[in-house]
mmCIF file of the C-alpha atoms, coordinates in Angstrom:
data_MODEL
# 
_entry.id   MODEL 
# 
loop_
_atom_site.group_PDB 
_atom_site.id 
_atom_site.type_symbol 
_atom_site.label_atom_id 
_atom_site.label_alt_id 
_atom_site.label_comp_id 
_atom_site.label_asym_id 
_atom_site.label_entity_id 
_atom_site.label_seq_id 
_atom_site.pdbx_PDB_ins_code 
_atom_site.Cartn_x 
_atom_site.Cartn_y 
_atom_site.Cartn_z 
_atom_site.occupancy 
_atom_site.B_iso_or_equiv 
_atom_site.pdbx_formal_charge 
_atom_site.auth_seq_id 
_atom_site.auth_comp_id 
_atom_site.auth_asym_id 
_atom_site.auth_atom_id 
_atom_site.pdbx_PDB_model_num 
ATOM 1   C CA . UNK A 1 1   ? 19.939 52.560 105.205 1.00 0.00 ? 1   UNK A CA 1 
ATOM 2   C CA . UNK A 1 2   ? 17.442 55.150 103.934 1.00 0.00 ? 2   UNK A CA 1 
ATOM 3   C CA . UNK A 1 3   ? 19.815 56.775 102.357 1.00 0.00 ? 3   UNK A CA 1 
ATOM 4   C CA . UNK A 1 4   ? 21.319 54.161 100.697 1.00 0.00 ? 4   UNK A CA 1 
ATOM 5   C CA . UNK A 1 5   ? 17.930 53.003 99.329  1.00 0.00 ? 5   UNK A CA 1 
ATOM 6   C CA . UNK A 1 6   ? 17.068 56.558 98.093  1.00 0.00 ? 6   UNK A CA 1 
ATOM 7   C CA . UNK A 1 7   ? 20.283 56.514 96.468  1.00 0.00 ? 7   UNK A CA 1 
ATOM 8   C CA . UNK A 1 8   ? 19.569 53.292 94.506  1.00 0.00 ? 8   UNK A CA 1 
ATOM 9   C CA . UNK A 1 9   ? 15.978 54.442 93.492  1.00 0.00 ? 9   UNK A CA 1 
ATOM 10  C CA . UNK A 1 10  ? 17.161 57.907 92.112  1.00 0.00 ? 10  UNK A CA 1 
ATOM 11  C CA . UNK A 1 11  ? 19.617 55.663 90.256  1.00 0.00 ? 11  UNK A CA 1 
ATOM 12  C CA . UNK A 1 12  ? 16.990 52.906 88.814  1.00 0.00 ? 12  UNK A CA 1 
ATOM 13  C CA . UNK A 1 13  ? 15.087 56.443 87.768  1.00 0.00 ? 13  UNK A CA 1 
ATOM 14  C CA . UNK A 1 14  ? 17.268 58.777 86.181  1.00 0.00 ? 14  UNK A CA 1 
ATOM 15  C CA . UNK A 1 15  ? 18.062 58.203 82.501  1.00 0.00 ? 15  UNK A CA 1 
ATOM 16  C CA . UNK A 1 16  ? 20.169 54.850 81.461  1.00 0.00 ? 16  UNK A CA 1 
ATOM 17  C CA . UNK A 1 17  ? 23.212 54.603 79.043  1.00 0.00 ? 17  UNK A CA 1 
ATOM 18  C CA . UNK A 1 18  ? 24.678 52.139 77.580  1.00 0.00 ? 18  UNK A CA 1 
ATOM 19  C CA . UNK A 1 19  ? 27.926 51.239 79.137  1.00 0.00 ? 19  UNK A CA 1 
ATOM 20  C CA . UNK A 1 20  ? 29.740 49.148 76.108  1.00 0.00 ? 20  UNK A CA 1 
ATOM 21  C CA . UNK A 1 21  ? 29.055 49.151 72.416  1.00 0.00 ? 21  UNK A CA 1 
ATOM 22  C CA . UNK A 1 22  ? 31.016 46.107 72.034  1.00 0.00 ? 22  UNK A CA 1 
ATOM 23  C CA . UNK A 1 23  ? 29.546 42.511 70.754  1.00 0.00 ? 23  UNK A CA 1 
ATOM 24  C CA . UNK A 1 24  ? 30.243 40.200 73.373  1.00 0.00 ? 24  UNK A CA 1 
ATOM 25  C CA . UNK A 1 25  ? 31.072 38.052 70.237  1.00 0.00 ? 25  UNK A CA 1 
ATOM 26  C CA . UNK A 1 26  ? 34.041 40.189 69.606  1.00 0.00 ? 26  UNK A CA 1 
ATOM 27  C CA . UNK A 1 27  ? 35.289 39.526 73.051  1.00 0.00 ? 27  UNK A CA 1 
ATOM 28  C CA . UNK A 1 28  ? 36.983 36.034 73.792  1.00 0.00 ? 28  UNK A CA 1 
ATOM 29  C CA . UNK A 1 29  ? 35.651 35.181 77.084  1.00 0.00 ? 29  UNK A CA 1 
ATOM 30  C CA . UNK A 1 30  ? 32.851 37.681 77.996  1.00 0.00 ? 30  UNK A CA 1 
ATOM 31  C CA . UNK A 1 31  ? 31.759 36.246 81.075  1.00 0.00 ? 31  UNK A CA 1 
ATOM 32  C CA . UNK A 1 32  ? 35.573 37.547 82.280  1.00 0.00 ? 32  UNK A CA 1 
ATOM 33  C CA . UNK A 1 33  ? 35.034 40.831 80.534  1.00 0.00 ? 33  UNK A CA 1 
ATOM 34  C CA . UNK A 1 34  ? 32.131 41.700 82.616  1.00 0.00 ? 34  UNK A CA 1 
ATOM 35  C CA . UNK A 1 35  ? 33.248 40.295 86.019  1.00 0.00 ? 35  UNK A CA 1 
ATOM 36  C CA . UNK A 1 36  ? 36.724 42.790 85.353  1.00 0.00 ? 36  UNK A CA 1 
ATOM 37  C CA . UNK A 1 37  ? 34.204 45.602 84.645  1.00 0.00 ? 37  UNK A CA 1 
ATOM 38  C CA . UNK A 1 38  ? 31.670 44.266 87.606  1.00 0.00 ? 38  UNK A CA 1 
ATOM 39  C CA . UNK A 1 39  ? 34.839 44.114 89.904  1.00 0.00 ? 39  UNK A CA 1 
ATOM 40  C CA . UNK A 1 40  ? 36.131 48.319 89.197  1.00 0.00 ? 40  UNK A CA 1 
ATOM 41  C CA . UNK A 1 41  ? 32.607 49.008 89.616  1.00 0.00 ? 41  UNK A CA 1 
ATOM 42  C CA . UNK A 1 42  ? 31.734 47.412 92.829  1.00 0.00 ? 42  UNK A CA 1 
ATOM 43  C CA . UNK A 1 43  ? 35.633 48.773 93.909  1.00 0.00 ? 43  UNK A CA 1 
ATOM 44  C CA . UNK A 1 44  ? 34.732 52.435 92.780  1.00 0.00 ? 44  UNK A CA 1 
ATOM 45  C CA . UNK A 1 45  ? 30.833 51.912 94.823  1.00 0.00 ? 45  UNK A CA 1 
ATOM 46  C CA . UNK A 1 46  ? 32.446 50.750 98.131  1.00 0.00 ? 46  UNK A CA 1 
ATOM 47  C CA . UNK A 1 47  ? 35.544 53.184 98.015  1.00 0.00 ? 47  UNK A CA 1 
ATOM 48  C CA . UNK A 1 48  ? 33.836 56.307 96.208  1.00 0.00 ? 48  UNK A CA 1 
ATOM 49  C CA . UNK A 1 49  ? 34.670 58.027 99.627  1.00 0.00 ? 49  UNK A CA 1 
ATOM 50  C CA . UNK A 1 50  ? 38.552 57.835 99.525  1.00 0.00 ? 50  UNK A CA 1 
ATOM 51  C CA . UNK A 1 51  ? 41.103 58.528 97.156  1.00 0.00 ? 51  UNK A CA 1 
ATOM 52  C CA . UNK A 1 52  ? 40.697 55.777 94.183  1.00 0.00 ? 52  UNK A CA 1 
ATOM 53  C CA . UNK A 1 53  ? 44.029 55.945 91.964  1.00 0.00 ? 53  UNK A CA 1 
ATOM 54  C CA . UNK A 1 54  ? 44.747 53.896 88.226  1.00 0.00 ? 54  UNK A CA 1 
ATOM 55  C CA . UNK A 1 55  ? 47.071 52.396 89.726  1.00 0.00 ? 55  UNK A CA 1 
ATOM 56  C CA . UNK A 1 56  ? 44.916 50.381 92.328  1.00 0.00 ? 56  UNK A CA 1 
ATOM 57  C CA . UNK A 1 57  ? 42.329 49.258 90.198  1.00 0.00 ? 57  UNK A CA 1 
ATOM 58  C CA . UNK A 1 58  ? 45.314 48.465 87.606  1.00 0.00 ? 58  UNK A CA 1 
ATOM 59  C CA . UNK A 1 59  ? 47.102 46.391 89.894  1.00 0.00 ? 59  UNK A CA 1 
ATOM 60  C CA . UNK A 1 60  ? 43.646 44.914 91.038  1.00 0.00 ? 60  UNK A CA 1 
ATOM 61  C CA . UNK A 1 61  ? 43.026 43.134 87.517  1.00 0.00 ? 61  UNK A CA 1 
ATOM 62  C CA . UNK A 1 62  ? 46.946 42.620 86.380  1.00 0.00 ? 62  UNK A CA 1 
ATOM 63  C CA . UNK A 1 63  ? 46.960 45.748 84.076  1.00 0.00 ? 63  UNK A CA 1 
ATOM 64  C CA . UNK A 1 64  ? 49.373 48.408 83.724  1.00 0.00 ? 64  UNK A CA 1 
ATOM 65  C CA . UNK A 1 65  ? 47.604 51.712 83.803  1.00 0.00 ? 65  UNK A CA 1 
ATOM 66  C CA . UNK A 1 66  ? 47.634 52.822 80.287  1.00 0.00 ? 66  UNK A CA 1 
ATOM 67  C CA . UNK A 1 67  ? 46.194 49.093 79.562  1.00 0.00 ? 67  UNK A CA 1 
ATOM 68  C CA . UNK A 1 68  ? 43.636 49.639 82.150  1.00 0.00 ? 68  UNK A CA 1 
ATOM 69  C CA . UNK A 1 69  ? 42.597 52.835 80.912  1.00 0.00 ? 69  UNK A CA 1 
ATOM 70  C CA . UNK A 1 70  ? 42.224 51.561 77.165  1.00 0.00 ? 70  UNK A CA 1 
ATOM 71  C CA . UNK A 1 71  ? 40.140 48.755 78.557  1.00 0.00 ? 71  UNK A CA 1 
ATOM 72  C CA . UNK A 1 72  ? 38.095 50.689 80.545  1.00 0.00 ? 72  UNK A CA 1 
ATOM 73  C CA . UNK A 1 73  ? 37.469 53.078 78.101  1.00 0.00 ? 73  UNK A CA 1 
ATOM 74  C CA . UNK A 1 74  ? 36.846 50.226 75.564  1.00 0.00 ? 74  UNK A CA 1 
ATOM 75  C CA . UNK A 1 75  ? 34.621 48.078 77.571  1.00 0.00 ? 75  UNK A CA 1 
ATOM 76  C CA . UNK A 1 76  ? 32.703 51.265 79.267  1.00 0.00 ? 76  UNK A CA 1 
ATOM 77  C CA . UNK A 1 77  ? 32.551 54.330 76.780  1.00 0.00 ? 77  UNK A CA 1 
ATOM 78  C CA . UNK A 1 78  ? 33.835 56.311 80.066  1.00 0.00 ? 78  UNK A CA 1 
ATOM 79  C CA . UNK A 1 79  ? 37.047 57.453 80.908  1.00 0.00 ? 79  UNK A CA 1 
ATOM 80  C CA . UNK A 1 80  ? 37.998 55.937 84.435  1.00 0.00 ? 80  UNK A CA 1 
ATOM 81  C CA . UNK A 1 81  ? 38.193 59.065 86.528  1.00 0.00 ? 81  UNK A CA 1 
ATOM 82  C CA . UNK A 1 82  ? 35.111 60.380 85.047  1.00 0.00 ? 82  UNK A CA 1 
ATOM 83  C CA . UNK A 1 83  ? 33.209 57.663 85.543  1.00 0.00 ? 83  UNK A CA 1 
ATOM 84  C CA . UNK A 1 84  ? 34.384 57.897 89.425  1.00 0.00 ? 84  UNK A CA 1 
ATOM 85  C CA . UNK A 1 85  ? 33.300 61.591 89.385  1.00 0.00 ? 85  UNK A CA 1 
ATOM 86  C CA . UNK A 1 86  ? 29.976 60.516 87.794  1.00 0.00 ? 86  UNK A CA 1 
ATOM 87  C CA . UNK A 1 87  ? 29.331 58.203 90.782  1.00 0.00 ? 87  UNK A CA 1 
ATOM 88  C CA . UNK A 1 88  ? 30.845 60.790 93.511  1.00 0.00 ? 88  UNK A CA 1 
ATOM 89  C CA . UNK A 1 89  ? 28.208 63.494 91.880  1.00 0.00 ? 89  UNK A CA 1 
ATOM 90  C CA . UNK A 1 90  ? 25.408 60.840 92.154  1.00 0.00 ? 90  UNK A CA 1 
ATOM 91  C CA . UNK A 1 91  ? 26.080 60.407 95.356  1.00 0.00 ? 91  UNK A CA 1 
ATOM 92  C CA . UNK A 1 92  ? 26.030 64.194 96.143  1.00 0.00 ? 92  UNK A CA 1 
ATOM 93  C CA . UNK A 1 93  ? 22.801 64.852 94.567  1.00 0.00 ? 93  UNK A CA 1 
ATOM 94  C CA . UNK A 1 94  ? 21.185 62.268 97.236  1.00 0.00 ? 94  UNK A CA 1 
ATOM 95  C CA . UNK A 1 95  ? 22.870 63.988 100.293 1.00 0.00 ? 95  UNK A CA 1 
ATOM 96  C CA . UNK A 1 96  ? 22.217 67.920 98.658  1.00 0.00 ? 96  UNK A CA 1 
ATOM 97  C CA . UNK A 1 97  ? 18.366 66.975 98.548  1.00 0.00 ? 97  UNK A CA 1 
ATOM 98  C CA . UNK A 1 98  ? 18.021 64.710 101.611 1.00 0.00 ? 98  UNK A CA 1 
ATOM 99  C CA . UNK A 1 99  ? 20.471 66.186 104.338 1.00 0.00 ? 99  UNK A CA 1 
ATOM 100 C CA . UNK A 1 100 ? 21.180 69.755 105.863 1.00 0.00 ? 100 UNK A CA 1 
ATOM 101 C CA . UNK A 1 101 ? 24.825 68.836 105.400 1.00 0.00 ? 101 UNK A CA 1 
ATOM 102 C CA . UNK A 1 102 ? 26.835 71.999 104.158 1.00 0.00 ? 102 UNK A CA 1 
ATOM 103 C CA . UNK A 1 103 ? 28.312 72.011 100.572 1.00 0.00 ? 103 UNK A CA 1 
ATOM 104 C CA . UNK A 1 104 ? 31.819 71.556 101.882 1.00 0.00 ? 104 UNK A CA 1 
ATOM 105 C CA . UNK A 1 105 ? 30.957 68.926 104.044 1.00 0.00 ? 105 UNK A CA 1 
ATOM 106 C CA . UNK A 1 106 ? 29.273 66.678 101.578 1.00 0.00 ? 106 UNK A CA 1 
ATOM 107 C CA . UNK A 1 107 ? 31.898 67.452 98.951  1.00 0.00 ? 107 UNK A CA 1 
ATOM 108 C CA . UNK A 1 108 ? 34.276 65.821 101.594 1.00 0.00 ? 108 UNK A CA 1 
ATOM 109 C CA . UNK A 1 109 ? 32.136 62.690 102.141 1.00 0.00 ? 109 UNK A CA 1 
ATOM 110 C CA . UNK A 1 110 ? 31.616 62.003 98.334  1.00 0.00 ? 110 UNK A CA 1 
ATOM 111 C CA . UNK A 1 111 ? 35.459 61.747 97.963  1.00 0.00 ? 111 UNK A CA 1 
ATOM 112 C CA . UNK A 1 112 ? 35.947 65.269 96.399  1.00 0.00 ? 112 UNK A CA 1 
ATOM 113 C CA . UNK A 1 113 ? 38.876 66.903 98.457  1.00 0.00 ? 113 UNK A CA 1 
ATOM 114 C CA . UNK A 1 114 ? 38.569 70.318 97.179  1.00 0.00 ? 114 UNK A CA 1 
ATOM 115 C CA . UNK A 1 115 ? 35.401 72.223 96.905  1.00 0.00 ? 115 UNK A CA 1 
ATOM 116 C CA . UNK A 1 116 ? 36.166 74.376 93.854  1.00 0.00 ? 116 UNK A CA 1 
ATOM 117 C CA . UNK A 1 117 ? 36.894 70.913 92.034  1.00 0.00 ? 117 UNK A CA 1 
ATOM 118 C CA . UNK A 1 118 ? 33.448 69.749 93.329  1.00 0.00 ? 118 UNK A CA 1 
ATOM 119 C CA . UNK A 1 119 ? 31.669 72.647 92.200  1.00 0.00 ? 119 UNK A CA 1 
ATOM 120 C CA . UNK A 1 120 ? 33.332 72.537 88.909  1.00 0.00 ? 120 UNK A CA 1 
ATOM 121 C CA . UNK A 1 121 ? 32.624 68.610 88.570  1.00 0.00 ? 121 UNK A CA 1 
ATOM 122 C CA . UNK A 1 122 ? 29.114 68.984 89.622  1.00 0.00 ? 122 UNK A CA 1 
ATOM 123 C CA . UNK A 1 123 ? 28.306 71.767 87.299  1.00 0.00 ? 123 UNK A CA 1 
ATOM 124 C CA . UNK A 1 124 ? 29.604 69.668 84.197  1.00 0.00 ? 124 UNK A CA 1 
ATOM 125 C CA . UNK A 1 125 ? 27.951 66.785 85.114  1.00 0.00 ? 125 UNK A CA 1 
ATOM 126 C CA . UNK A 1 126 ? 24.635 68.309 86.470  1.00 0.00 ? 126 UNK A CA 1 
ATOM 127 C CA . UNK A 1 127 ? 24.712 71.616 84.589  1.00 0.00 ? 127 UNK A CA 1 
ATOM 128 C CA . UNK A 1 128 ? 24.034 73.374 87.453  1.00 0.00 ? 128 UNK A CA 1 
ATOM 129 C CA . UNK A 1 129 ? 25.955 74.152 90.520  1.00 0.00 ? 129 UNK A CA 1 
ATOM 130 C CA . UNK A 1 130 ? 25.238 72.469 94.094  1.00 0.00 ? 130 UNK A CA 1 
ATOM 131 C CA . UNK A 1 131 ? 23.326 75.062 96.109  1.00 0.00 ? 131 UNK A CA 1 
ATOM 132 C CA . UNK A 1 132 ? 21.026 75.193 92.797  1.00 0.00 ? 132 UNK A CA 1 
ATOM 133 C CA . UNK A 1 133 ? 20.639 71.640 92.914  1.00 0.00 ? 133 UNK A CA 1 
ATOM 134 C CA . UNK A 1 134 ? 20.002 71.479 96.386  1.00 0.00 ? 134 UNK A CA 1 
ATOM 135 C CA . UNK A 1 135 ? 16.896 74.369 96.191  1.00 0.00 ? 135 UNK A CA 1 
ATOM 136 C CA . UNK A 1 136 ? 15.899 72.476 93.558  1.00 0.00 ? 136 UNK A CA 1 
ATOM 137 C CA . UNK A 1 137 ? 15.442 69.153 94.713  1.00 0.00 ? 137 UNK A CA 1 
ATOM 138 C CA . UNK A 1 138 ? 15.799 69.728 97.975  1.00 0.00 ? 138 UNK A CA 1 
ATOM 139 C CA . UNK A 1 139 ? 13.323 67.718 99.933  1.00 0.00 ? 139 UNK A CA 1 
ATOM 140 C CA . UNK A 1 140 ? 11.766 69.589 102.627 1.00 0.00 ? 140 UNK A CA 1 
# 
């Protein structure tokens, strides 16, 4: 639970960008807009861990996968996978500065299957690698 809650408060403080640009005028029923968007989120925060596919969240809201993707993009400014890598990194940082856990075990738990890929991730996202980060902000 500590964890959890440390997550959320290094989310409420880092920096905050906007997820759409578009009016809800432009949009024909907004309140369904943001309850498709709400939905991939709250998929992508409760399965960040596992393997999250197109396809799945696709089939979740009666989209094909390029149609998801537009929307996605449209509705979020993100692409889809990098807004899943964004939340897997997020969740790294918290572990890197509040656990011992090794590099390659918390790439593992943040849904990254392949530590060069993490690494790689991390550093575009961060702009610095893991151990870096983690002698940075490391808590002790």
């Amino acid at each position: 639970m500590i964890n959890f809650l440390s997550f959320v408060d290094y989310l409420n403080n880092t920096s905050t960008r906007l997820l759409s640009n578009m009016p809800a005028s432009e949009v024909k029923d907004a309140g369904t807009l943001q309850a498709r968007i709400n939905d991939v989120v709250d998929y992508v925060m409760e399965n960040y861990q596992q393997p999250i596919r197109l396809k799945t969240l696709a089939d979740r809201l009666d989209m094909t996968e390029s149609y998801f993707s537009r929307f996605f993009h449209q509705s979020s400014g993100h692409r889809f996978i990098d807004f899943v890598n964004r939340v897997r990194v997020q969740r790294a940082c918290v572990l890197l500065s509040d656990t011992d856990d090794t590099i390659a075990d918390i790439s593992q738990m943040v849904g990254f299957h392949n530590l060069a890929n993490f690494s790689r991730q991390f550093r575009r996202i961060k702009g610095i690698s893991p151990l870096a980060y983690r002698k940075k902000y490391s808590a002790q």
